[in-house]
C-alpha positions in Angstrom: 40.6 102.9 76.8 40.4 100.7 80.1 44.2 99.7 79.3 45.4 102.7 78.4 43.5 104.4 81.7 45.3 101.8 83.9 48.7 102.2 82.6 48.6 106.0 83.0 47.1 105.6 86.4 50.1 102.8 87.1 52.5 105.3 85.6 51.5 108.0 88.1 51.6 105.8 91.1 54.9 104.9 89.9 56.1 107.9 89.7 54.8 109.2 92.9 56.9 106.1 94.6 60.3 107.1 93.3 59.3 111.3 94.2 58.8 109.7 97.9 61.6 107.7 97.7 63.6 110.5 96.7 62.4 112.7 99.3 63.1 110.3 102.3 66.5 109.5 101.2 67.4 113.3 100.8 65.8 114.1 103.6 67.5 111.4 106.0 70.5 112.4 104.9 70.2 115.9 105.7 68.8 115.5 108.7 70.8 112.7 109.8 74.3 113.0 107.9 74.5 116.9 107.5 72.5 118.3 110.5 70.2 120.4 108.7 66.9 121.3 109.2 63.9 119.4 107.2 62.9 123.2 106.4 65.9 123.8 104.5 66.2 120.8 102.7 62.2 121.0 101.6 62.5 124.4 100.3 65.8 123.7 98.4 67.1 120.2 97.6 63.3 119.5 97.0 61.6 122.2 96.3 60.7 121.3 92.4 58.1 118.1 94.5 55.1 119.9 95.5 53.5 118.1 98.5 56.0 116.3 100.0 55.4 115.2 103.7 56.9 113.3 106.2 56.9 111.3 109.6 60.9 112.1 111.9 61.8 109.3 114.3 64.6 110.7 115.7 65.3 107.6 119.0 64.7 104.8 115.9 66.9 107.2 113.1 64.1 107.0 110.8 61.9 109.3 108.3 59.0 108.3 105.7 58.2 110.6 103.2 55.4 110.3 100.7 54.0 113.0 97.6 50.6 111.2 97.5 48.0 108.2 99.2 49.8 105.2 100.0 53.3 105.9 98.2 55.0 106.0 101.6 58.7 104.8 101.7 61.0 104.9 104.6 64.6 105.8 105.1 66.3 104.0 108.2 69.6 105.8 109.4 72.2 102.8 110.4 74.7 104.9 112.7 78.7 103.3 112.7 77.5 101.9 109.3 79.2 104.7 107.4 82.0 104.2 109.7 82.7 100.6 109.1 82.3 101.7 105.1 85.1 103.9 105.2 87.2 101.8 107.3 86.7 98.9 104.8 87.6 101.3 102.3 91.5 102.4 103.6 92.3 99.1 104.0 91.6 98.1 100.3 93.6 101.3 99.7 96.4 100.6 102.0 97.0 97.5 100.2 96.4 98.9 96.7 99.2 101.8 97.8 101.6 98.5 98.9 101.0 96.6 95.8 101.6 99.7 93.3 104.9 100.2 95.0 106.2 96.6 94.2 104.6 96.8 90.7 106.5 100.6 89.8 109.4 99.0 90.1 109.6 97.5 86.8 106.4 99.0 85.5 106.4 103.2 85.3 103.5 105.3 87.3 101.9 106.1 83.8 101.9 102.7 82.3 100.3 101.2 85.9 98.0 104.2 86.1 96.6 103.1 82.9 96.8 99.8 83.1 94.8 100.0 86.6 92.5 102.6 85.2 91.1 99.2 82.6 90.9 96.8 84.9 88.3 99.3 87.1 85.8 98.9 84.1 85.4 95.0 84.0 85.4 94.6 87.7 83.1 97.6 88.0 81.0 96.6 85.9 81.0 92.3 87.6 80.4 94.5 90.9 77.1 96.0 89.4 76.2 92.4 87.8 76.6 90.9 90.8 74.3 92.9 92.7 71.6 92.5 90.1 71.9 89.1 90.3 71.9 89.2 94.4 69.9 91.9 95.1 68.2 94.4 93.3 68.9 95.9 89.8 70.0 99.5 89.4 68.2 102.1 89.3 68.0 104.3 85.9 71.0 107.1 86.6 69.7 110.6 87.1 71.2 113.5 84.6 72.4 115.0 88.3 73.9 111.5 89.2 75.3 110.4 86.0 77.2 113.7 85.6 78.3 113.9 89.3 79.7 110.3 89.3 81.7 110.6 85.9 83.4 114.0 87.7 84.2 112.1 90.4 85.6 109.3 88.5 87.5 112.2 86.6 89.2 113.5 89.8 89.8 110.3 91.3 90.8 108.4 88.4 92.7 110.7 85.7 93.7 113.5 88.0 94.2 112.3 92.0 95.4 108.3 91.0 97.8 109.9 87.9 99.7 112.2 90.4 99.4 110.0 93.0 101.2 106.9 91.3 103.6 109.7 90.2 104.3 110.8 93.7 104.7 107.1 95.0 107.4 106.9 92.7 109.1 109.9 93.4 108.8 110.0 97.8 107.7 106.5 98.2 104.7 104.9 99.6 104.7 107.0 103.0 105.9 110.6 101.8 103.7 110.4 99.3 100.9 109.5 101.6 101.2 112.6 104.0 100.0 114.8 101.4 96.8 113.2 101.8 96.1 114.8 105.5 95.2 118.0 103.5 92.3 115.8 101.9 90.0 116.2 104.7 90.4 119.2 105.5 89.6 120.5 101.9 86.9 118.4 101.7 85.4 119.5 104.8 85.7 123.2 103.3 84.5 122.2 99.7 81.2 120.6 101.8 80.3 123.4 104.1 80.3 125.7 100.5 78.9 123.3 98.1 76.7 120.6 100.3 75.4 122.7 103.2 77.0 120.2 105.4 78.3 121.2 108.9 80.6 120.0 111.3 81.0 120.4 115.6 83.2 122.2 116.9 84.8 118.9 118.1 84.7 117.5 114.9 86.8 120.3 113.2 89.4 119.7 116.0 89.2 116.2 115.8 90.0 116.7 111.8 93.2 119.2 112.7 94.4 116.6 115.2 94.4 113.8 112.8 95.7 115.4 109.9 98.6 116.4 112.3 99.3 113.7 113.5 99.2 112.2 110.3 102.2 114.4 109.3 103.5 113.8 112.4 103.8 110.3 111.7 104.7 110.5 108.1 107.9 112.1 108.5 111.5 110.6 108.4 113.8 111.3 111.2 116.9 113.1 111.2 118.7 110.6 108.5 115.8 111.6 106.3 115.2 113.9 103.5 113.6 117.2 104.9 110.4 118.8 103.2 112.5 121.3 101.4 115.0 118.9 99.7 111.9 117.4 98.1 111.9 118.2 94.0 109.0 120.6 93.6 107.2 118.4 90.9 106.7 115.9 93.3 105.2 118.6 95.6 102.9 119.4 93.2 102.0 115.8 92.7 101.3 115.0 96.4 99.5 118.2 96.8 97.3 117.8 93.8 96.2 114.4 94.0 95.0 115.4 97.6 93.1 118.2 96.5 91.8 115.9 93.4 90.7 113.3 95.6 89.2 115.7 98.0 87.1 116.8 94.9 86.1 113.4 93.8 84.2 112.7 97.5 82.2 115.9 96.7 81.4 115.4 93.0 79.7 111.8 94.2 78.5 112.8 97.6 76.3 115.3 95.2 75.8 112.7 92.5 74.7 109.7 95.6 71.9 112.3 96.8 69.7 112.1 93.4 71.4 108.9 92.2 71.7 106.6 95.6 73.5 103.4 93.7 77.3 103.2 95.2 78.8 100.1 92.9 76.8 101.6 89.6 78.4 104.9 90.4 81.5 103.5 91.0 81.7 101.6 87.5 80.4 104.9 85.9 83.3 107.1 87.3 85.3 104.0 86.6 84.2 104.2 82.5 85.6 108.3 82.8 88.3 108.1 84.2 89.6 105.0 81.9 88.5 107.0 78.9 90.3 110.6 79.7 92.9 108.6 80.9 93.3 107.2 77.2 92.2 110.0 75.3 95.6 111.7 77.0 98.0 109.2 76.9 97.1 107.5 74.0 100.4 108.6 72.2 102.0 106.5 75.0 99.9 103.3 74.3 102.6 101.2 72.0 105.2 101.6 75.1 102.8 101.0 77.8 101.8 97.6 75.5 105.7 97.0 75.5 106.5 97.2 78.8 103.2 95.2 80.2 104.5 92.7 78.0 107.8 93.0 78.9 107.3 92.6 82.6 104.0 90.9 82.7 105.0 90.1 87.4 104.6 93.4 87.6 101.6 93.9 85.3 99.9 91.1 87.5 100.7 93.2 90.5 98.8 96.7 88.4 95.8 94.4 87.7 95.5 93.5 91.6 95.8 97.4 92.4 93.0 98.3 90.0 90.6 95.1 91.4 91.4 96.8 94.9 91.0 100.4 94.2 86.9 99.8 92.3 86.2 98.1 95.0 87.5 101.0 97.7 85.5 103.1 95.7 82.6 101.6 95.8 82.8 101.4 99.4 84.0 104.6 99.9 80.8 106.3 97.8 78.4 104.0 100.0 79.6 105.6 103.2 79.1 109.0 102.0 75.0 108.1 102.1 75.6 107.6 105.9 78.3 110.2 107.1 79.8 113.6 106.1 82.1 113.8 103.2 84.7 115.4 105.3 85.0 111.6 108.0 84.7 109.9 104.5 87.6 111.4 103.3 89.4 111.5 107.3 89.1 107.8 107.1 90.1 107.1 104.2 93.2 109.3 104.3 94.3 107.1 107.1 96.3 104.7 105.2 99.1 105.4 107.0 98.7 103.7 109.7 98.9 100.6 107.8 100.8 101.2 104.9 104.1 102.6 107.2 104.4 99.3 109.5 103.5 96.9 106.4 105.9 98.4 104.1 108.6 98.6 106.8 107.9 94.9 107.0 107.2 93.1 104.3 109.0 95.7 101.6 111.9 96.4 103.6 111.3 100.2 102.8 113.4 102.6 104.6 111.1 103.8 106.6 111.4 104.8 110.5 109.2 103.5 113.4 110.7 105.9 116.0 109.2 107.7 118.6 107.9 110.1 115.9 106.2 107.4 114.0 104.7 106.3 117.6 103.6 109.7 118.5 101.7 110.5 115.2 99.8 107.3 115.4 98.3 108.4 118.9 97.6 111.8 117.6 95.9 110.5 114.5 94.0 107.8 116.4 92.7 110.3 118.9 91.8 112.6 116.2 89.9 110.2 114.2 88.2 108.9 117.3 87.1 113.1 118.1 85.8 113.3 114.6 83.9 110.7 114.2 82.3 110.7 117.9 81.6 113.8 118.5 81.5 115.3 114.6 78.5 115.1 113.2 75.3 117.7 114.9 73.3 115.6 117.2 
C-alpha cells in the first residue's frame, strides 16, 4: 500500500508539472508572441486546467505558471531569437531552391519531389536522435500536436513542395519564387481567424511593403516574359504552393502550442508528407526508380535538397514558439534576395539585376525591417 500510495502521489506531482508547464509556455506565447491578454488565453486555450496561476515579468520577458505547491515552471521570452530562426531558415531554403534547379534538369519535379520527400524521414528522424543524445528526449506528442504537425507536413510536403518543384520547372527559380510574397499575407489572415494573433498597424504595412517589393524585384525587365504570357497551370502552381505553405505555418504554429518539440514535429510532418506523397504517385514509382538510376548527379543533388529543406523546417517551426506566424512566414518568403544574385551567378540563369531588381530589394528590406520592429504588440 506504501508503494502503491507513493507512486500515485508521484504520478500526481507529475502531472501537475507538465499542466504548469503547459500553462507557462501557452501563456508566454500569447502574451509575448501574440499580444493577447492572460485573461483570454486562461479562459480559452486553458480553460480545461482549473487553478492555474501565474507570476508576469514583463522588463525580464518572463512568466511562471503553476496548477499546484511547488510545481512552478518558468517560460523565458528570448526576443530576436525567433528572428535569427527564421533567417537561418530562408537561407537553407534559398539553397535548397538553387540545388533543385540544377537537379530538374535531368531529374523531373515529380521524381525529385519524391525523392526529397524520403530523404526528410532519415534525416528527420537523425535530427530528433541527436537531440536525445545532446539534450533532452522528446516529449510524448499530444493528440492536438501529433495531428497538427502531420497537416503541416501534408501542406508543406505533398501540396506546397509538389507545386512548387512544378513551378521551378516551368518559370524558373525566381518567377516561381514571387508567388510566395502572397504567403505572408495569407498567413497573417489565416492567424488573426484561427490563432487570435494580432499584428500593428506598422507591422501590416511593413508585410505589404515587403511582399511588394518582393514582386517588385522578382520581375524580368522588358526582354522578359510578362505575367499574362505565363501558361495558367503554372499560375496555379505558384499560387497554390504559396497558399499551401501559408497553411502549413498555421497547422504547426497550433500543433507547437500543445506539442512544443520543433525537430520531433518536423520528422512527424516529414513521415506525412513522404507517405501521401507515395500513396499518390505510387503508379509512377518504376520510372522515378529508372530515372534516379539513370542520372544518379542529379539524384545526389535531390538528396542534398531534402537534407536542406528538414532542416529549414525544423528551424522554421522553432521560430514560430517565439514570433507571429505571419514574420515566420515574411522571413522565410524572402528567398529572393539570395536566390536572384546566386543564380544569376553561379547558374548563369537569365535573370536581370536592373534597377528593378535594385529597387525591390530596398523595398523588401525596408519592409522586413517595419515588420519585424515595429510588428508585434508591445
Amino acid at each position: 500500500l506504501l508503494i502503491i500510495s507513493y507512486s500515485m502521489l508521484w504520478l500526481l506531482q507529475s502531472n501537475a508539472v507538465l499542466g504548469s508547464a503547459y500553462a507557462a509556455k501557452i501563456l508566454a506565447s500569447g502574451i509575448f508572441v501574440a499580444g493577447r491578454s492572460p485573461e483570454s488565453m486562461l479562459s480559452q486555450e486553458l480553460g480545461f486546467i482549473p487553478r492555474v496561476n501565474y507570476r508576469l515579468n514583463d522588463e525580464e520577458k518572463t512568466l511562471t505558471a503553476w496548477t499546484a505547491p511547488d510545481t512552478e515552471v518558468t517560460a523565458v521570452y528570448r526576443e530576436g531569437l525567433g528572428v535569427a530562426l527564421a533567417l537561418s531558415a530562408t537561407l537553407c531554403f534559398s539553397v535548397a531552391i538553387l540545388l533543385s534547379t540544377v537537379g530538374s534538369r535531368r531529374l523531373d519535379s515529380d521524381a525529385g519531389a519524391l525523392l526529397a520527400g524520403a530523404v526528410n524521414v532519415p534525416v528527420g528522424l537523425l535530427l530528433v536522435a541527436l537531440q536525445a543524445l545532446v539534450a533532452d528526449v522528446p516529449a510524448a506528442p499530444t493528440l492536438r500536436g501529433a495531428v497538427g504537425f502531420a497537416l503541416g507536413g501534408l501542406c508543406g510536403t505533398f501540396l506546397g513542395r509538389w507545386l512548387f518543384f512544378s513551378s521551378i520547372r516551368l518559370l524558373g527559380p525566381t518567377r516561381a519564387t514571387v508567388f510566395q510574397t502572397l504567403s505572408p499575407l495569407a498567413a497573417a489572415l489565416m492567424a488573426w481567424v484561427f490563432l487570435g494573433e494580432r499584428l500593428t498597424l506598422a507591422g501590416w504595412l511593413g508585410m505589404g511593403l515587403a511582399a511588394a517589393g518582393l514582386a517588385v524585384m522578382t520581375q524580368r525587365g522588358r526582354g522578359g516574359a510578362g505575367a499574362g504570357s505565363l501558361p495558367r497551370i503554372a499560375l496555379v502552381f505558384g499560387f497554390g504552393s504559396a497558399l499551401a505553405y501559408a497553411g502549413s505555418s498555421i497547422f504547426r504554429a497550433w500543433a507547437l502550442d500543445s506539442w512544443n518539440e520543433a525537430l520531433a514535429g518536423a520528422a512527424l510532418g516529414a513521415v506525412a508528407g513522404f507517405l501521401v506523397l507515395v500513396l499518390a504517385g505510387w503508379r509512377r514509382l518504376p520510372g522515378v526508380r529508372a530515372q534516379i538510376l539513370a542520372h544518379p548527379g542529379s539524384a545526389r543533388v535531390f538528396v542534398g535538397v531534402g537534407a536542406l529543406q528538414i532542416v529549414a523546417q525544423a528551424l522554421l517551426i522553432a521560430s514560430l514558439a517565439h514570433i507571429p506566424v505571419s514574420l515566420t512566414v515574411l522571413l522565410s518568403s524572402c528567398t529572393p534576395l539570395l536566390v536572384m544574385p546566386l543564380s544569376a551567378w553561379l547558374l548563369r540563369r537569365d535573370e536581370t539585376l536592373d534597377a528593378r531588381a535594385v529597387v525591390g530589394v530596398v523595398v523588401t528590406c525596408a519592409g522586413v525591417a517595419l515588420a519585424t520592429g515595429y510588428g508585434m504588440p508591445r
